[in-house]
N, C-alpha and C positions, 0 to 999 in steps of 0.2 A: 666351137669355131674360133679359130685365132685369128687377129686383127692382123692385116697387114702392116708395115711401119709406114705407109700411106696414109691410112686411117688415124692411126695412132698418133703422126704429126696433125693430122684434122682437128683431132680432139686435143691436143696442147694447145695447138693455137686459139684454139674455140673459147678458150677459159677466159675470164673476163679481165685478169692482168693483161695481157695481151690487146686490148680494145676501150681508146676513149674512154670519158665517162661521159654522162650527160645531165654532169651538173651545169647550174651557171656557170658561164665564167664571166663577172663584169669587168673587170677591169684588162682583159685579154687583147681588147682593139686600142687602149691607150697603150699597155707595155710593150706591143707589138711596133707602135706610131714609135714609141721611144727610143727600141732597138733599131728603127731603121734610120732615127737621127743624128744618135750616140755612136753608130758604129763607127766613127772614122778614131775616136776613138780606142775603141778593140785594135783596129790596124796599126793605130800609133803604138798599145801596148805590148802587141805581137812583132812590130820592128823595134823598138826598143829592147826588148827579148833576146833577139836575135843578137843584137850590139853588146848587150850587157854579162860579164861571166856566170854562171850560174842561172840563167835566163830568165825565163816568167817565175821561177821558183821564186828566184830573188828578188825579182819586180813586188811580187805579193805580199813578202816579207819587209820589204821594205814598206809598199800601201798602208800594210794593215801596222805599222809601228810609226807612223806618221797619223794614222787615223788616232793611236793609243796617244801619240802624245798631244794632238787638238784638245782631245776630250780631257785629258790631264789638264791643259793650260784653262778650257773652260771652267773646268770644275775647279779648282783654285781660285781661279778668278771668282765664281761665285762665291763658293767659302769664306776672299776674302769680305765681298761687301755685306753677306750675311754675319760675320763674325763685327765691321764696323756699325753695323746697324744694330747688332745685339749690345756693343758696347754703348753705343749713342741710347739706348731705351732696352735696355735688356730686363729680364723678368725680375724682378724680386722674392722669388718665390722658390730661388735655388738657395738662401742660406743664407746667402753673402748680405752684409751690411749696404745700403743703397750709398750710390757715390754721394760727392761730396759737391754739392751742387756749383761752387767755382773752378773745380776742373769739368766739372758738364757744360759749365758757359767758356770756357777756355776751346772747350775740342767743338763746340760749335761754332767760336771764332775760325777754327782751321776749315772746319768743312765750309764754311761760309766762302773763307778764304779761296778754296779748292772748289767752288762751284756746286758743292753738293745742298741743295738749300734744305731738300728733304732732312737731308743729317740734320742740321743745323738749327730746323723747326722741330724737330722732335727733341734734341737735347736741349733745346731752350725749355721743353714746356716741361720735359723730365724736370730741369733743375726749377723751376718755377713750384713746381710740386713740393718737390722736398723742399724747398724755404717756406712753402706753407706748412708742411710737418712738421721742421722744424721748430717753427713757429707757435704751434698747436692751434693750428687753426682748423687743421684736418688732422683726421685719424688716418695716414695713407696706410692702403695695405697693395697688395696686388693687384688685386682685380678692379678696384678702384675705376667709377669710369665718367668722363666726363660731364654727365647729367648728374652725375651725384656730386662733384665738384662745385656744379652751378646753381643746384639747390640748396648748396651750404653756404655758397658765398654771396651768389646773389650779388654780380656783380656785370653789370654791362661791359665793363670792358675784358673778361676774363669769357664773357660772354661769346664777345669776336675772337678771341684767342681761341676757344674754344671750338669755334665751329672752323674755324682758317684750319686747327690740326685737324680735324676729323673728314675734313674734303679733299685734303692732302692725304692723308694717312689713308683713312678708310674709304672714304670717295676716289682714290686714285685721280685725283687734280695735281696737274704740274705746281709745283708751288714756284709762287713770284716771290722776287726780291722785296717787295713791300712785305708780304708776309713776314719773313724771317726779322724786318726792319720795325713791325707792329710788335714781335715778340722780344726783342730786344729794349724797345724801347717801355711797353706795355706792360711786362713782365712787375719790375718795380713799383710801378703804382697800383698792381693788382695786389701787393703784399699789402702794400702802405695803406691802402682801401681797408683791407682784411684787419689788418693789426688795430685798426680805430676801433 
């Protein structure tokens, strides 16, 4: 018996591509709230469209090359404060000889200068370090960590240095200008303690 082409559209349509699914959908009554907010802009994009040569093609082309260049300026932009912060405490563990602790207090004078106090307290306590390496008062290496600084030094006021960077740094505490003004000042007599 041969199917009618009645039948035969019955059964295409019948097929489950053709019909809903009946999954969740949760987020459907917000993006739906959304599109009926958002739309005045669709209208604004579709008359400017109209206005523009090349119309919505070009509208798109131009969106999506102003979205490439945002994301360009951010990522830069982060690069650079990742690459100032690598410079301010960067690893030791790449090769390179450690800086020279009076340009580490020099570019913590700028970032001081510049509002950055975090910079500022981390390369005070970098160059603080290496003048106790220097010094041989510590074996620094890399991993080096603040608790192990303070049971070789054993010293109160290295003490507060100590835990001022690590509320900052690793506590994620905004640091104050007395801080960076403790390390600056503190710094030196934490050697002069050490060297006795």
């Amino acid at each position: 018996m041969r199917s009618t082409p009645r039948a035969e559209a019955r059964q295409i349509l019948a097929e489950r591509k053709y019909h809903g699914s009946k999954l969740p959908r949760p987020l459907h009554g917000v993006i739906e709230w959304l599109g009926r907010r958002l739309q005045f802009l669709g209208r604004f994009f579709n008359w400017l469209g109209r206005h523009v040569p090349g119309g919505n093609n070009v509208l798109w082309a131009i969106l999506a090359a102003l979205v490439v260049a945002i994301a360009v300026s951010v990522a830069m932009r982060l690069a650079r404060r990742r690459a100032l912060r690598e410079r301010g405490l960067g690893s030791w563990a790449d090769g390179d000889r450690p800086e020279d602790p009076g340009t580490l207090e020099r570019l913590a004078d700028e970032a001081e200068r510049r509002g950055d106090l975090e910079i500022a307290l981390r390369l005070r306590f970098r160059a603080g370090l290496l003048r106790l390496g220097r010094a041989r008062v510590l074996e620094l290496r890399p991993s080096i960590t603040t608790i192990e600084v303070r049971r070789a030094l054993r010293s109160r006021r290295f003490d507060g240095l100590a835990r001022s960077f690590d509320e900052v740094v690793y506590g994620r505490r905004s640091p104050r200008t007395q801080d960076v003004v403790d390390a600056r000042t503190e710094w030196p007599l934490v050697l002069e303690e050490a060297q006795r």
